[in-house]
C-alpha positions as CSV (number, residue, x, y, z in Angstrom):
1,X,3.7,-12.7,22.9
2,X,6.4,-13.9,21.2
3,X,9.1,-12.2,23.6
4,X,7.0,-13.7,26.4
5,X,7.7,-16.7,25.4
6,X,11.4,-16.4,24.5
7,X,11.6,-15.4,27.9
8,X,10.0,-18.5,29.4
9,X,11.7,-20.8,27.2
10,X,15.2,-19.2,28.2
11,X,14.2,-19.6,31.8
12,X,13.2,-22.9,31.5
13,X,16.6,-23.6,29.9
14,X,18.4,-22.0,32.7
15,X,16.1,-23.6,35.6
16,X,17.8,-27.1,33.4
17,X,21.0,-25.8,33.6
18,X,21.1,-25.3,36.9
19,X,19.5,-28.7,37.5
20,X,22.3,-29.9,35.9
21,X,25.2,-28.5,37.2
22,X,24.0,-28.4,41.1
23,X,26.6,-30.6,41.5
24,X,29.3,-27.8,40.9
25,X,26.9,-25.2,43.2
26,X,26.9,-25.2,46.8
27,X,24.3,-23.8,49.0
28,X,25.0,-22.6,52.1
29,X,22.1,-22.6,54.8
30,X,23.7,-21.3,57.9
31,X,25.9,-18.2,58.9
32,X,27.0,-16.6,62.1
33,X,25.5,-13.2,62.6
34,X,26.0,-10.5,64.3
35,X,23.5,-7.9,65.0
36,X,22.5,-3.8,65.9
37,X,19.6,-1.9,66.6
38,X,19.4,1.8,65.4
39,X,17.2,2.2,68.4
40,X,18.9,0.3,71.1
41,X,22.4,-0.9,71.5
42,X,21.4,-4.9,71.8
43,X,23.9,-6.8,69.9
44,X,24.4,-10.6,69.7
45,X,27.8,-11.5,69.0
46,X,28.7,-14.8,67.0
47,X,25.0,-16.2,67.0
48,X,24.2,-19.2,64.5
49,X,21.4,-18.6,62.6
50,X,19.8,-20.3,59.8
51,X,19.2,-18.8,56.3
52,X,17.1,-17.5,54.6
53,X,16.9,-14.8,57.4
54,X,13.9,-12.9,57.3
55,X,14.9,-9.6,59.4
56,X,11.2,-8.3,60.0
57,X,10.0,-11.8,61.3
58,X,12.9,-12.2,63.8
59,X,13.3,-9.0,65.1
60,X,10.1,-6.9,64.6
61,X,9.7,-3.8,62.1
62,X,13.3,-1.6,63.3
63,X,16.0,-0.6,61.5
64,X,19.4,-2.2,61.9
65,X,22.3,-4.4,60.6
66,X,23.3,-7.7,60.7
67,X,26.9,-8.9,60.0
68,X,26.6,-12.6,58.3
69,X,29.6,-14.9,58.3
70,X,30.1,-17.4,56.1
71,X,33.3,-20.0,55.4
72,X,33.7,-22.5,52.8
73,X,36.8,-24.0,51.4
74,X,37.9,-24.3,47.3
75,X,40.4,-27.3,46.2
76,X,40.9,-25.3,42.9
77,X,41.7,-21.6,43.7
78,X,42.6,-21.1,39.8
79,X,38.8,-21.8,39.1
80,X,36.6,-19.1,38.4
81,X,33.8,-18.6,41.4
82,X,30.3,-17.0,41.4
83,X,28.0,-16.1,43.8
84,X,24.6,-15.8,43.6
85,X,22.0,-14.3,46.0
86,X,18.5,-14.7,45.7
87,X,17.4,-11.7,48.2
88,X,20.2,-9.7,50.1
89,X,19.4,-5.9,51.4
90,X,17.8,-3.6,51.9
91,X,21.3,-2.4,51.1
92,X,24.5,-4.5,51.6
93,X,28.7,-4.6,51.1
94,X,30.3,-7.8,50.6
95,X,33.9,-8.9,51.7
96,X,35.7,-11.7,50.9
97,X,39.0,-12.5,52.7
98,X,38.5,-9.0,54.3
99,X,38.7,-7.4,50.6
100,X,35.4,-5.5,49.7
101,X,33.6,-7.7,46.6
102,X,30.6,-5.1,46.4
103,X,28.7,-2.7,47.7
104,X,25.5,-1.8,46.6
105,X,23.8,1.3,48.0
106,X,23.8,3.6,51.0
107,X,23.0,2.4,54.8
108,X,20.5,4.2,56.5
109,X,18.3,5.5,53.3
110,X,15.0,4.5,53.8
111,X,14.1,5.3,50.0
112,X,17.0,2.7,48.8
113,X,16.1,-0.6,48.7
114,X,17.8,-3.5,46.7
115,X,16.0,-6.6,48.1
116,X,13.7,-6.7,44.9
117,X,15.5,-8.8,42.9
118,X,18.4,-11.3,43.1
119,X,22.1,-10.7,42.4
120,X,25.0,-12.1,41.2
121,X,28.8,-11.6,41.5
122,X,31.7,-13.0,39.6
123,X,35.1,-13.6,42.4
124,X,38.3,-12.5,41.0
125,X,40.7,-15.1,41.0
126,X,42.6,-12.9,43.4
127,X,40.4,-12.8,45.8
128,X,40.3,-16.6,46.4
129,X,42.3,-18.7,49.1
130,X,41.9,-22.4,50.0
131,X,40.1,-21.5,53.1
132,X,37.9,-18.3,52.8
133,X,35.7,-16.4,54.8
134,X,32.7,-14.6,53.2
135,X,31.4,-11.4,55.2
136,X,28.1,-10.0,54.1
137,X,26.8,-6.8,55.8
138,X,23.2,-5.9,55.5
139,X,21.6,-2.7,56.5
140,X,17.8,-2.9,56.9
141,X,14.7,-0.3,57.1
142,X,12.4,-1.6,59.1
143,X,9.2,-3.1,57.3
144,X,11.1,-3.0,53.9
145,X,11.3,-7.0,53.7
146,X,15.1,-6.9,54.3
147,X,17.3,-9.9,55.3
148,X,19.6,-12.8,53.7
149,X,18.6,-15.6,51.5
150,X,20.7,-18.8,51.1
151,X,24.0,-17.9,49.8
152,X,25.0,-20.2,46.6
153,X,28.8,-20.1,45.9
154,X,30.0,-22.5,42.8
155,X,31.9,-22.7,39.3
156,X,30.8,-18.8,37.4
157,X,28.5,-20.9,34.6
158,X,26.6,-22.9,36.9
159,X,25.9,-20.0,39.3
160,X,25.1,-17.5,36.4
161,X,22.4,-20.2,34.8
162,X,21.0,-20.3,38.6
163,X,20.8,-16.4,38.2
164,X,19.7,-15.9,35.3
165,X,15.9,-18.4,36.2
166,X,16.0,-16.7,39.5
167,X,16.1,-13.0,37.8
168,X,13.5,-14.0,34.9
169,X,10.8,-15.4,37.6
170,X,11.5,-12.8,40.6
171,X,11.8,-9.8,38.3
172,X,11.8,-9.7,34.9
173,X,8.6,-12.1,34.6
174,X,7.0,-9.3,37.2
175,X,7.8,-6.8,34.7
176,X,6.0,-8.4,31.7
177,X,2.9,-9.0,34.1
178,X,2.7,-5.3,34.9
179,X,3.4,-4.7,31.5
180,X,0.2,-6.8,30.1
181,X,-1.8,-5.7,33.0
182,X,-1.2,-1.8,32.0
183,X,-2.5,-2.8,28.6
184,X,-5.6,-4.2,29.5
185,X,-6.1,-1.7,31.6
186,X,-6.3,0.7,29.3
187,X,-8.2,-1.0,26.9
188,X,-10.9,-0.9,29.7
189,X,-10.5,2.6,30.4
190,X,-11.0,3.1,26.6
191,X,-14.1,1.6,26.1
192,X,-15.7,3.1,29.5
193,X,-14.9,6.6,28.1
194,X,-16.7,5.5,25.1
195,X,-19.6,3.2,27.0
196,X,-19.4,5.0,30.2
197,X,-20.0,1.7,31.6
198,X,-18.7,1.0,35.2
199,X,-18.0,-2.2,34.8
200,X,-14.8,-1.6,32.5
201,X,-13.9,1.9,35.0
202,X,-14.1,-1.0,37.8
203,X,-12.2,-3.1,35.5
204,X,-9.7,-0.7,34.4
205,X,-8.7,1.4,37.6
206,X,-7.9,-2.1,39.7
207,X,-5.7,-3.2,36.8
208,X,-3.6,0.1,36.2
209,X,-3.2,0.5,39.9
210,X,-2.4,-3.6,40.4
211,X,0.4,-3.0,37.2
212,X,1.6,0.2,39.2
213,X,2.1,-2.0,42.4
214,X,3.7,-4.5,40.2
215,X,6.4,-2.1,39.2
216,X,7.3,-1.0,42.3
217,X,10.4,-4.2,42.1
218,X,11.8,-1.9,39.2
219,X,12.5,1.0,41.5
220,X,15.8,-0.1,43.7
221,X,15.8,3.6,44.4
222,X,12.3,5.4,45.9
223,X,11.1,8.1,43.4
224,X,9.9,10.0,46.5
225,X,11.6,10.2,49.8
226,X,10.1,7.6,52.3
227,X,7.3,7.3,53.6
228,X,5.4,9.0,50.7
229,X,6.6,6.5,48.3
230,X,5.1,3.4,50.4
231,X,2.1,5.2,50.4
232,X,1.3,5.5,47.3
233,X,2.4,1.8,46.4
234,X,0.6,-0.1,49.4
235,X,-2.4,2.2,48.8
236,X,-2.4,1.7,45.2
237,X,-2.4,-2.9,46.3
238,X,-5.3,-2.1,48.3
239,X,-7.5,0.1,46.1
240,X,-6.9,-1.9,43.0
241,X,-7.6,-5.2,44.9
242,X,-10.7,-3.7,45.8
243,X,-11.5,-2.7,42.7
244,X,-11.5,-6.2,41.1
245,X,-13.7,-7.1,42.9
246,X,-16.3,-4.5,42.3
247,X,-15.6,-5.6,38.9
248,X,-16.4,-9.2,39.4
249,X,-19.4,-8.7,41.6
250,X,-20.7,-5.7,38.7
251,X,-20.2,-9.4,35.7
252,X,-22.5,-11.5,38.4
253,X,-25.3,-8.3,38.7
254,X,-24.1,-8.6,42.5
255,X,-22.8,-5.4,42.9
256,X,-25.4,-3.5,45.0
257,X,-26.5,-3.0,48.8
258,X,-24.8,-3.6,51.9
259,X,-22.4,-5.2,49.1
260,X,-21.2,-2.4,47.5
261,X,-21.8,0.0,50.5
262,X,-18.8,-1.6,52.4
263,X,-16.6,-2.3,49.6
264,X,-16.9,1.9,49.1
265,X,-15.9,2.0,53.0
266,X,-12.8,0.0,52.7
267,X,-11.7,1.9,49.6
268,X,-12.3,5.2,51.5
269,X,-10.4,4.5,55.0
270,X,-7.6,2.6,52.7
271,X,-5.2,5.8,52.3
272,X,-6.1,7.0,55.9
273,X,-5.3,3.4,57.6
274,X,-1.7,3.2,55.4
275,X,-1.3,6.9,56.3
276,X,-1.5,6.0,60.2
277,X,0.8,2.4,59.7
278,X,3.7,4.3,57.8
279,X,3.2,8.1,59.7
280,X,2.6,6.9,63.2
281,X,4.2,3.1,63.4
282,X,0.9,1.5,64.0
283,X,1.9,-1.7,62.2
284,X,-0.8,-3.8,64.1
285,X,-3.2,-1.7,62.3
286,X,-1.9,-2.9,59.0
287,X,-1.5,-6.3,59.7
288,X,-5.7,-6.0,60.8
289,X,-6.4,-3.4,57.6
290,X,-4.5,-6.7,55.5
291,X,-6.8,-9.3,57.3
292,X,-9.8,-7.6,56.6
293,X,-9.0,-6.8,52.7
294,X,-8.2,-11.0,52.9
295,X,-11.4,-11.8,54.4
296,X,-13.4,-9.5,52.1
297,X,-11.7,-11.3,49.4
298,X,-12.2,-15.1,50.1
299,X,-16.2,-14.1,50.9
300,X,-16.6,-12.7,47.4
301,X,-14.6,-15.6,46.0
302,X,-17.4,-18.3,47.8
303,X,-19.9,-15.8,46.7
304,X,-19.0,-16.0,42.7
305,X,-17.3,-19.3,42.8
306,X,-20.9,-21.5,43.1
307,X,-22.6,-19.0,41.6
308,X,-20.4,-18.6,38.3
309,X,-19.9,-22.3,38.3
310,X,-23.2,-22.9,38.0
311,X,-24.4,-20.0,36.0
312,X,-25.3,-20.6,32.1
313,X,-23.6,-17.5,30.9
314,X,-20.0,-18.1,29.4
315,X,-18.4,-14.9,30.8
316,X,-20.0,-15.6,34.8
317,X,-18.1,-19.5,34.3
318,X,-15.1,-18.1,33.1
319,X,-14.9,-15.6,36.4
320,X,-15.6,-17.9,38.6
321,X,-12.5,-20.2,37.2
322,X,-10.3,-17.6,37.1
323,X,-11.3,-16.7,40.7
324,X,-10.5,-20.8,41.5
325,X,-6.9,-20.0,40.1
326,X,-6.1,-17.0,42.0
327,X,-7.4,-18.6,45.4
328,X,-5.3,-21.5,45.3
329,X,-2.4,-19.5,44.1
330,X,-2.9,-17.4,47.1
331,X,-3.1,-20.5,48.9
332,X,-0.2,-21.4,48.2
333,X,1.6,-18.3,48.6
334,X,0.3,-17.9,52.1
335,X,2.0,-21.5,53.4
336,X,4.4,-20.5,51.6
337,X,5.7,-17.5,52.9
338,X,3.6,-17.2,56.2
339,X,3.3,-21.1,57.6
340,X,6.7,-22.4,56.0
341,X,8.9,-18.6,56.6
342,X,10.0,-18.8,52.9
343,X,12.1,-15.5,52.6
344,X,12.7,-15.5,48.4
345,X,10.6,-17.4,46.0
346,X,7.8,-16.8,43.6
347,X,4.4,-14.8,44.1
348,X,2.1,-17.7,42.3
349,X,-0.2,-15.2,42.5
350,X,1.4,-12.5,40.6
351,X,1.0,-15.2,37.3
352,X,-2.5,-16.1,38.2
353,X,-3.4,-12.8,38.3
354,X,-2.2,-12.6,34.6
355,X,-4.7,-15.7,33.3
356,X,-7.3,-13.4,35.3
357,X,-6.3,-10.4,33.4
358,X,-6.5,-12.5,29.5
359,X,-9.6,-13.9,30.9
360,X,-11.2,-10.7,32.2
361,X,-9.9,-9.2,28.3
362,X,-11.8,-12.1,27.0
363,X,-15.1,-11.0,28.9
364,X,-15.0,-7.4,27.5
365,X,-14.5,-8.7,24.2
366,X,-17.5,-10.6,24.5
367,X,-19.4,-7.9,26.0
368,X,-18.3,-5.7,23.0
369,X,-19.5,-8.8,20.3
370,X,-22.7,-8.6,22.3
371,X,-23.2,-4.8,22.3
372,X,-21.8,-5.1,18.4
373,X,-24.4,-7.8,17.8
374,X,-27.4,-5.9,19.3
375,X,-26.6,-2.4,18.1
376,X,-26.4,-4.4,14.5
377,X,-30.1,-5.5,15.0
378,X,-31.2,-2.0,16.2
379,X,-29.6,-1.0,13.4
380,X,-31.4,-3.2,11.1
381,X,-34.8,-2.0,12.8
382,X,-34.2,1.5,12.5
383,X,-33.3,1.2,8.6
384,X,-36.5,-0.7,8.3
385,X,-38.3,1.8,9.7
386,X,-36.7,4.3,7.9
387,X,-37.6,2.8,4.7
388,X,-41.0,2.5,5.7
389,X,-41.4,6.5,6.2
390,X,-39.2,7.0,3.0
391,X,-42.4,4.7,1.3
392,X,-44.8,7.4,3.0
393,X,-42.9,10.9,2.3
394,X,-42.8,9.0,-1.4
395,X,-46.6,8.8,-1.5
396,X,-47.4,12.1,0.2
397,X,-44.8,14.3,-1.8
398,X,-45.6,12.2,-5.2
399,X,-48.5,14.2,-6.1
400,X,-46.5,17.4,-5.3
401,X,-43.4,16.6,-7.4
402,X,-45.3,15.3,-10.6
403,X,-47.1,19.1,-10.2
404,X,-43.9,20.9,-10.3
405,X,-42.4,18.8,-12.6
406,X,-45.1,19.8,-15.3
407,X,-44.8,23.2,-13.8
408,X,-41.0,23.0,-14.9
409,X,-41.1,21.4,-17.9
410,X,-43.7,24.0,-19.2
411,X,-41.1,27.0,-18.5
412,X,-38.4,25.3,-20.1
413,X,-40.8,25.0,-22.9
414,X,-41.7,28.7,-23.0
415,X,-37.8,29.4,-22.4
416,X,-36.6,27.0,-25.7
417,X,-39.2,28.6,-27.7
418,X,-38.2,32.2,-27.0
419,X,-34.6,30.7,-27.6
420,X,-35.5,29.3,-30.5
421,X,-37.5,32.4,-32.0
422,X,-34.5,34.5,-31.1
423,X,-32.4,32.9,-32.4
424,X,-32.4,29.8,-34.4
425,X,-35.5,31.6,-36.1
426,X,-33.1,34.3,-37.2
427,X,-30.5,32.0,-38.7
428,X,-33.5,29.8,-40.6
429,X,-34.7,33.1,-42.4
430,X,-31.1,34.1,-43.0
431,X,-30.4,30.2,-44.3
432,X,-34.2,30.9,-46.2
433,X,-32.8,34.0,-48.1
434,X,-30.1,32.7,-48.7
435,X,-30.8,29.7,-50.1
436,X,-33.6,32.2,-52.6
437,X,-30.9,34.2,-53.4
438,X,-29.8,32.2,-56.8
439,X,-26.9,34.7,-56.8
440,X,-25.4,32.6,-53.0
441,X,-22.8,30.5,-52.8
442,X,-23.3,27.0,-51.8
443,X,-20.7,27.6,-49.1
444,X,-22.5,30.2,-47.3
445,X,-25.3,28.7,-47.3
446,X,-23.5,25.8,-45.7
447,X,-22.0,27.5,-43.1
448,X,-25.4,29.1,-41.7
449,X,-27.1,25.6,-41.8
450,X,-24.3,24.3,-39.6
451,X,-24.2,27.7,-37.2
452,X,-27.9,26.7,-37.1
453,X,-27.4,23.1,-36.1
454,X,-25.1,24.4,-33.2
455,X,-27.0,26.6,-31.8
456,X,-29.8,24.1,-32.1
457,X,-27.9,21.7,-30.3
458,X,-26.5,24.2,-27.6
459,X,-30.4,25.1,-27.2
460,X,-30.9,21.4,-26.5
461,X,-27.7,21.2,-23.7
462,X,-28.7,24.1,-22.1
463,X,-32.0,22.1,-20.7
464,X,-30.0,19.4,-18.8
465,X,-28.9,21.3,-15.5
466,X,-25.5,21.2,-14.7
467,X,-25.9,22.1,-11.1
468,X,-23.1,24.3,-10.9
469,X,-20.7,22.1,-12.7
470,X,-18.7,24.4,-15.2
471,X,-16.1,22.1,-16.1
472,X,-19.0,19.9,-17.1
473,X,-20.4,22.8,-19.7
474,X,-17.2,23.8,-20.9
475,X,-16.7,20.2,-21.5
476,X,-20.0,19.9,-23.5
477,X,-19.5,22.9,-25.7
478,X,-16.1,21.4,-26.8
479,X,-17.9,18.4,-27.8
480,X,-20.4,20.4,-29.9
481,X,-17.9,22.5,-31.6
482,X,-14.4,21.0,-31.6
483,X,-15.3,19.2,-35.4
484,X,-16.4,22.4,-36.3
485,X,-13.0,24.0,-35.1
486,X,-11.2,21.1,-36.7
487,X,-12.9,22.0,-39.8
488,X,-11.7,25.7,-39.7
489,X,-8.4,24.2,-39.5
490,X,-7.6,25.7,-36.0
491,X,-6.0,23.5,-33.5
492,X,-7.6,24.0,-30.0
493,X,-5.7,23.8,-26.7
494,X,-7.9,22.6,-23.6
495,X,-7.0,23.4,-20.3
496,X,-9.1,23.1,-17.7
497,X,-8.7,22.5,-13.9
498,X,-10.8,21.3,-11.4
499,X,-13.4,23.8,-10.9
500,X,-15.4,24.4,-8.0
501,X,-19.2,24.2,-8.2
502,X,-21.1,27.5,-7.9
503,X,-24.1,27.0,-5.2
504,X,-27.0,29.3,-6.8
505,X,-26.7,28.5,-10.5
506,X,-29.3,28.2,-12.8
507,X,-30.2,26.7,-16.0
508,X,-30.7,30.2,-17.1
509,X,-26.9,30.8,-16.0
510,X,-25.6,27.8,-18.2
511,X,-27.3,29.4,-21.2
512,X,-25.7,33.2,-20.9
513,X,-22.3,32.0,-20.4
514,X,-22.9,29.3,-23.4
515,X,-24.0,31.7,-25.7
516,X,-21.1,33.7,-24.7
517,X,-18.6,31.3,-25.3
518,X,-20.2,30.3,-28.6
519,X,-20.2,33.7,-29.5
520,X,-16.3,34.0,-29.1
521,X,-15.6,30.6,-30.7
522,X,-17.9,31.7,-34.1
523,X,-15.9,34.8,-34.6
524,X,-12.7,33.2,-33.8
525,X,-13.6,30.9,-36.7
526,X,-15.2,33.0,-39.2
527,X,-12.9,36.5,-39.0
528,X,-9.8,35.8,-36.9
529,X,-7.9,33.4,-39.3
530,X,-6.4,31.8,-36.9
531,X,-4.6,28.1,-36.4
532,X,-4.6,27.9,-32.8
533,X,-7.0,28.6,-30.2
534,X,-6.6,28.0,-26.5
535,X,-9.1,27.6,-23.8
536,X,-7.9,27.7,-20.0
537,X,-10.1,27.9,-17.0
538,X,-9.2,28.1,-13.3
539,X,-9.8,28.7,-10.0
540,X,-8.7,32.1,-8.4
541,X,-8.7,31.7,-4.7
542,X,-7.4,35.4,-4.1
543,X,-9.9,37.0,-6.1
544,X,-12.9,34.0,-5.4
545,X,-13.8,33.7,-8.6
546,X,-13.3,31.4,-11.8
547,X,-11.4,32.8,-14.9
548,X,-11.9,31.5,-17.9
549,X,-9.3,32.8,-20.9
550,X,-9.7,32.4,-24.8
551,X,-6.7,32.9,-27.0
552,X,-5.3,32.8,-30.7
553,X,-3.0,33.5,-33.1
554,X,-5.1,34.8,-35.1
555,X,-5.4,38.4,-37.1
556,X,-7.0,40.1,-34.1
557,X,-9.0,43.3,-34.3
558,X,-9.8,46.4,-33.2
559,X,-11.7,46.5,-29.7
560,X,-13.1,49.8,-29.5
561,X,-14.4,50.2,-32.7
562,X,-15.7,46.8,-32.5
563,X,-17.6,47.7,-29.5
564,X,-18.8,50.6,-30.7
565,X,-21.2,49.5,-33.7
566,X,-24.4,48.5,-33.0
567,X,-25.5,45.1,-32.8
568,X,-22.4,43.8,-32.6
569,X,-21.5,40.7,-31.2
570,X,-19.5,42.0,-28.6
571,X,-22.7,44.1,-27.3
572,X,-24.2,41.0,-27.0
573,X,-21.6,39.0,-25.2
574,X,-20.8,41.8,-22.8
575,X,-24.9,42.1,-22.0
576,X,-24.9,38.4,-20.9
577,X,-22.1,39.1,-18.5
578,X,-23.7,41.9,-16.6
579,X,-26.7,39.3,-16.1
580,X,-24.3,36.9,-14.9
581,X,-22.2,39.1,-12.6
582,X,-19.5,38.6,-14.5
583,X,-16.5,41.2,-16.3
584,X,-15.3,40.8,-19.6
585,X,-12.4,42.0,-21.3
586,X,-10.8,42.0,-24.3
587,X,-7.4,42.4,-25.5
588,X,-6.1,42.2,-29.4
589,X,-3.3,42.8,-31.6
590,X,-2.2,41.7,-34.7
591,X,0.0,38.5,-32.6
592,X,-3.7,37.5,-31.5
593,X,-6.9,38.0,-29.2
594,X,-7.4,37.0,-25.5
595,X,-10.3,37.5,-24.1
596,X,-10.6,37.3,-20.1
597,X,-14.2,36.4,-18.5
598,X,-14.1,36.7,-14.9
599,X,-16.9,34.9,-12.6
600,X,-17.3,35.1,-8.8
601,X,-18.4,32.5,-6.9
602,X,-20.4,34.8,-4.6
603,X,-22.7,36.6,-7.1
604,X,-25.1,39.8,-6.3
605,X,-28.6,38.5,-5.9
């Protein structure tokens, strides 16, 4: 937006400029001419003629050349000279003093055409006389809007400022039309991929292909050979025109019937009818094809006009005052260039068609608040009701869930209290005899009371479910014994990464690798004499499984005979891992003991 208007604002100091030095620019409104036919050999030698010269409303749609001369005089020939041409072509040479000036592209191509935008040429110094004659050639394609605009000859600055308005409003402000227009065309096509609304495929399609159409002045140079590349462009004017208006008639709920049954005729016979004008030279047939596509036009514009005007919704009012602007633009451009013969000049249209386009933009956005607003309150309804059922799946399942919840708490009942016999009832009557035992030393007794306490307090974490979570029970064993490891006077080392969560584990699961771990961590404190401990655990994603390593520094032992007397904690540990699926191993020496659990993440049923 804000190159947009750079660009008008530069114009509009250059339209200024030229206002102001028209004094130093002359314009020159007449010309002999010469003139050929490619298919006859009529010439007309030394003819006056006035410009602008519009080739295919004096002589028809045929090819041919026309030889345009020119005099003027200059008082100053050490002044530097411009010349400016609003429309020249299709392609041209120009000579001054019989010395070529330029020469822009090759006669007879039919897929070259130059007449699209204005030009300007700076005269060598050299060049100039006090009395000169200007000689501009033009080569024309028949039907290719070719001819001779008013030549302006004056001081470089003055004639460059004229230029430079002429080029912004004739071509470059053209460009930035076709530009926007391909944006909000595909905007529309967006949203009807998404909506599959016809409406915005109307919308869409008639903009791209009107942007398309549009850009046609940026080719000087046919990307196909002629008459393929007409085709596609005068094709491409028709179908998108009809198009809009599909659209507009689909925004005033219009678009149906005999409506919309000839508006799909005329888009179907387009291609065919421009086929037969450019393939066969029916020109007539155009100039009928045009008439209708006009008529079909102004009859949808009194159709939507009163209607839109005096319809209460904000997006049928807004159509119907964009379709006001675009009429009387068209208006205007028909005097113009049809009742008054202006040859060069700006399409009104082309920019009204732009405040259609922003306000067409603004209609879809208000569709989309509309849609955003109503699929908000559906929303709303369908959470209510949703919390309505939630209230009633509550109230059926209550019942159901208070059952198994007794049903649960009574096995983890039986569970503790088998824990609790097995264990902690051991270490009480061990802690018992001690403590009858008058020959015991305080210490021991100490140290069974707290082994009790842990394992009481283990017994208790194992009944809060971890759901999978082994980080989170390493994390809680740490907590229950790291004051007891600080106590032994060994330093632990904690490394754990993230851990994935295993998918089938139980409460039963958390309590055989706890006791394992426990069972490491005691003996690592009571026999290993060790200062440094270090736990790591981590996922293996070759082998699938978690590992989980404990080391020291400590005196270390030996395995096998370890293993090999009965009850043993090392039986013990290893039976818990065969209910868990898991391996242990063992490795010691006197630099220390590692011990290695390995556990899978898919585990044998």
């Amino acid at each position: 937006m804000r190159r947009f208007l750079f660009f008008l604002f530069s114009a509009f100091l250059c339209s200024l400029a030229g206002l102001t030095s028209a004094q130093a620019v002359s314009q020159f409104n007449s010309a002999s001419v010469d003139l050929s036919f490619a298919l006859r050999n009529t010439e007309v030698h030394q003819e006056k003629v006035s410009l602008p010269y519009n080739w295919d409303r004096k002589n028809g749609a045929v090819d041919g050349q026309a030889r345009f001369g020119i005099d003027f005089l200059v008082s100053d020939t050490k002044r530097l000279l411009g010349i400016y041409l609003p429309r020249i072509g299709n392609t041209f040479e120009i000579k001054l003093n019989g010395q070529v000036l330029a020469k822009v592209g090759v006669p007879g191509e039919p897929h070259q055409n130059f007449a699209k935008h204005p030009f300007f040429f700076a005269i060598p110094l050299d060049m100039l006389r006090s009395s000169n004659h200007l000689e501009i050639t033009i080569q024309v394609i028949g039907g290719h809007y070719g001819g001779l605009s008013p030549v302006y000859i004056g001081e470089v600055e003055a004639v460059r400022a004229q230029f430079k308005s002429g080029y912004f409003w004739l071509h470059t402000g053209y460009f930035i039309v076709s530009i926007v227009s391909a944006v909000l065309a595909l905007l529309s096509l967006l949203l009807w991929l998404k909506q599959r609304e016809m409406v915005y495929a109307y919308y869409g399609l008639g903009e791209l292909l009107f942007a398309f159409r549009m850009s046609d002045a940026r080719f000087e140079i046919s990307p196909l050979p002629w008459p393929w590349w007409e085709l596609i462009i005068f094709s491409a004017q028709g179908l998108g025109s009809i198009l809009l208006l599909k659209f507009a008639l689909s925004i005033m709920n219009l678009h149906q019937g005999r409506i919309k049954m000839i508006m799909n005729a005329y888009m179907v016979l387009t291609i065919p009818v421009v086929a037969l004008t450019l393939f066969c030279g029916w020109p007539l047939l155009s100039n009928l094809w045009v008439s209708l596509g006009s008529v079909f036009a102004v009859w949808v514009t009194c159709i939507i006009v009163p209607r839109g005007l005096r319809s209460r919704i904000t997006e049928q009012k807004l159509l119907a005052f964009s379709f006001m602007a675009i009429a009387l633009a068209a208006t205007r451009d028909a005097v113009a260039f049809q009742v008054f013969a202006i040859f060069t000049g700006t399409v009104w249209t082309v920019y009204a068609w732009l405040g259609f386009g922003m306000t067409l933009a603004w209609i879809i956005a208000e569709r989309l608040h509309t849609s955003s607003v109503q699929v908000a309150q559906m929303n709303q309804e369908l959470s209510t009701r949703l919390h309505q059922r939630e209230q009633q799946l509550h109230q059926i399942f209550s019942q159901q869930s208070q059952v198994d919840q007794q049903q649960t708490i009574l096995e983890e009942r039986q569970r503790l209290t088998r824990d609790m016999h097995d264990g902690l009832g051991s270490q009480l009557l061990s802690a018992l005899t001690l403590a009858q035992d008058p020959n015991s030393q305080r210490d021991e007794l100490v140290s069974q009371l707290r082994e009790t306490m842990d394992q009481l307090k283990l017994t208790v974490d194992a009944m809060h479910d971890t759901e999978g979570d082994i980080a989170a029970l390493l994390g809680a064993l740490r907590y229950r014994l790291g004051k007891r490891l600080q106590s032994a006077g060994i330093k632990l080392h904690w490394l754990v990464a993230d851990l994935p969560r295993f998918d089938s584990w139980t409460l039963r699961d958390s309590r055989q690798l706890q006791m394992i771990l426990y069972e490491a961590l005691s003996n690592l404190m009571v026999h290993a004499r060790a200062t440094e401990a270090r736990l790591q655990a981590e996922y293996d994603e070759t082998q699938q499984c978690v590992l989980i390593r404990l080391s020291d520094n400590g005196k270390g032992f030996d395995v096998a005979m370890a293993s090999a007397q009965t009850g043993h904690g090392l039986a013990n540990m290893q039976q818990r891992c065969k209910l868990l699926g898991a391996t242990l191993e063992f490795d010691s020496s006197e630099d220390g003991t590692v011990l290695s659990l390995s556990l899978p993440i898919i585990r044998k049923a």
